[in-house]
N, C-alpha and C positions, 0 to 999 in steps of 0.2 A: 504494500500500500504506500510506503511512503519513497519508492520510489517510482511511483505511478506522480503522486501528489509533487515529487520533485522536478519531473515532466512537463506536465500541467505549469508549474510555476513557469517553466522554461520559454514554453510557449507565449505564457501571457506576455515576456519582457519583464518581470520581477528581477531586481535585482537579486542576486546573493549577498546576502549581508552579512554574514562569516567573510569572506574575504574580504567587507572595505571593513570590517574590522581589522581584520586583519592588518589592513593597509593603514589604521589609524583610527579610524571611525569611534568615535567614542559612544557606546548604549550603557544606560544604566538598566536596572535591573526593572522587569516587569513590560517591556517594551512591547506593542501590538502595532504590526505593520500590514495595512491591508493593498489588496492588488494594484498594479503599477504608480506604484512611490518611484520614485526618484531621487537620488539621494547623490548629490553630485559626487563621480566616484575619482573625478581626477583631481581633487581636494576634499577628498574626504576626514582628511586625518585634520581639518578646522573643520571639523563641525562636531559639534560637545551636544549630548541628549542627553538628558536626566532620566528618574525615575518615573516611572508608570505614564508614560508618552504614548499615546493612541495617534499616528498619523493614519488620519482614512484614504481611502482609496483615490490616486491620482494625483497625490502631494508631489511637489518636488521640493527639496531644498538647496539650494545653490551657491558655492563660497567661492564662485567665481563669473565673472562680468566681464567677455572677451570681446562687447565690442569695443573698446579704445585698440581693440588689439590690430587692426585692419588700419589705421589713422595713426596710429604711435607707435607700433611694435610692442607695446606691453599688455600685457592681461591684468585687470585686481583681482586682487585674494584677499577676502576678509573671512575672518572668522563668525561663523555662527553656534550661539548657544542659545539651545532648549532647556527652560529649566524643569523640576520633578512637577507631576501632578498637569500633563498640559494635551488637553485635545485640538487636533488641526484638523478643521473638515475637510470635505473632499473636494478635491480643484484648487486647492491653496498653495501659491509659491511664496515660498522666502526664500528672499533676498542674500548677497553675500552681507556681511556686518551688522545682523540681525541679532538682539537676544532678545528672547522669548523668557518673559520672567516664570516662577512656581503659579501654579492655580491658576491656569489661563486655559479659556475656550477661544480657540478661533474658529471665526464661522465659515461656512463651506465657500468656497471662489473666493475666498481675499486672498490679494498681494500684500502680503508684511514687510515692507520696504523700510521700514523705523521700529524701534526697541517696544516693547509691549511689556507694561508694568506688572507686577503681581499682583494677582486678585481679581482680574479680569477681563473682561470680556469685548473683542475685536472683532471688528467684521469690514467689508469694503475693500476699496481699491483707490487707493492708498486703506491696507485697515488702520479703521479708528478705534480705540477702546469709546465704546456705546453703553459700558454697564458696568457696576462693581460683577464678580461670579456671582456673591450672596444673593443680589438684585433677581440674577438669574436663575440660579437654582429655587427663590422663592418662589417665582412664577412659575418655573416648571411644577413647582411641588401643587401649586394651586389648581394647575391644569390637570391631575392625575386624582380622576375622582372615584375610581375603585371599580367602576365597569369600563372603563377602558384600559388598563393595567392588567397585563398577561406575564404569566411567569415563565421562564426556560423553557417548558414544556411546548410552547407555543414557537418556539424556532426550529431552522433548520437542523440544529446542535441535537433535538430529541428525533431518536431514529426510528417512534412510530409517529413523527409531525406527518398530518393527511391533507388531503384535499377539504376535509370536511370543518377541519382547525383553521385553514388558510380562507376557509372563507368565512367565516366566523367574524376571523379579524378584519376580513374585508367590510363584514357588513359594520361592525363595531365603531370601524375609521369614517366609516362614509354617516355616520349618525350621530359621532359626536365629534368628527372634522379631523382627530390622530387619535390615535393610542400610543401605549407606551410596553415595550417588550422587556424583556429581560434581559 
């Protein structure tokens, strides 16, 4: 199996991130990397990632900006750091010279082209921090009214999830506008 699933990865263009670890790349512990990230691999060894980092799918992070390089002969290389506790939706680039502070959401399709504080919440292009997290996580908590809140069982993760579960949730989202999984 998990060289079916190492396959598969191949295919998508996933990078292997054992070797830019290897090459430098710094992960800390609890790291969740989903389908084509991008993770600049010819300077990877600047780019510092904290604990329990979720980059969702189609991130890129970048510690290098080679167009001066066509006009000057030279490339920049800036370091990038992620710090612990930080989600980056999906379609998010950052920039080379970026730090991503502790307890940050970024929202899906922002460019992070400037530092993002801790505590908070970023979205846009250029992203702006729009919220403390607290701000955030209290609105979510308010949005989660107990018929719409599915546990594990209700993903693709449980290996009898059916057709009859899947649309459950469908009807559930279309009635009270989301739901929330596990």
């Amino acid at each position: 199996m998990r060289f079916f699933k190492k396959i598969l990865s191949q295919l998508r263009g996933d990078q292997n991130i054992n070797k830019l670890i290897d090459r430098g790349l710094h992960i800390g512990k609890g790291f969740k990397c989903m389908s084509g990230v991008v993770i600049d691999a010819s300077h990877c060894w600047h780019i510092r990632v904290g604990d329990n980092v979720t980059l969702a799918p189609r991130v890129h992070i970048l510690a290098h900006d080679a167009s001066t390089g066509l006009f000057l002969g030279y490339t920049r290389v800036a370091n990038v750091s992620i710090g612990n506790n930080v989600f980056i939706g999906a379609g998010t680039i950052v920039l080379p010279g970026v730090t991503i502070g502790n307890n940050v959401v970024i929202g899906a399709g922002s460019i992070v082209s400037m530092d993002i504080p801790d505590n908070s919440v970023a979205v846009g292009s250029p992203a702006r921090v729009v919220k403390s997290l607290d701000a955030f996580l209290e609105t979510k908590k308010k949005e989660m009214t107990g018929g719409n809140v599915f546990g594990e069982d209700y993903t693709l993760r449980n290996p009898d999830f059916n057709e009859t579960m899947a649309k459950e949730l469908f009807e559930v989202a279309e009635k009270e506008g989301q739901i929330y999984v596990q």
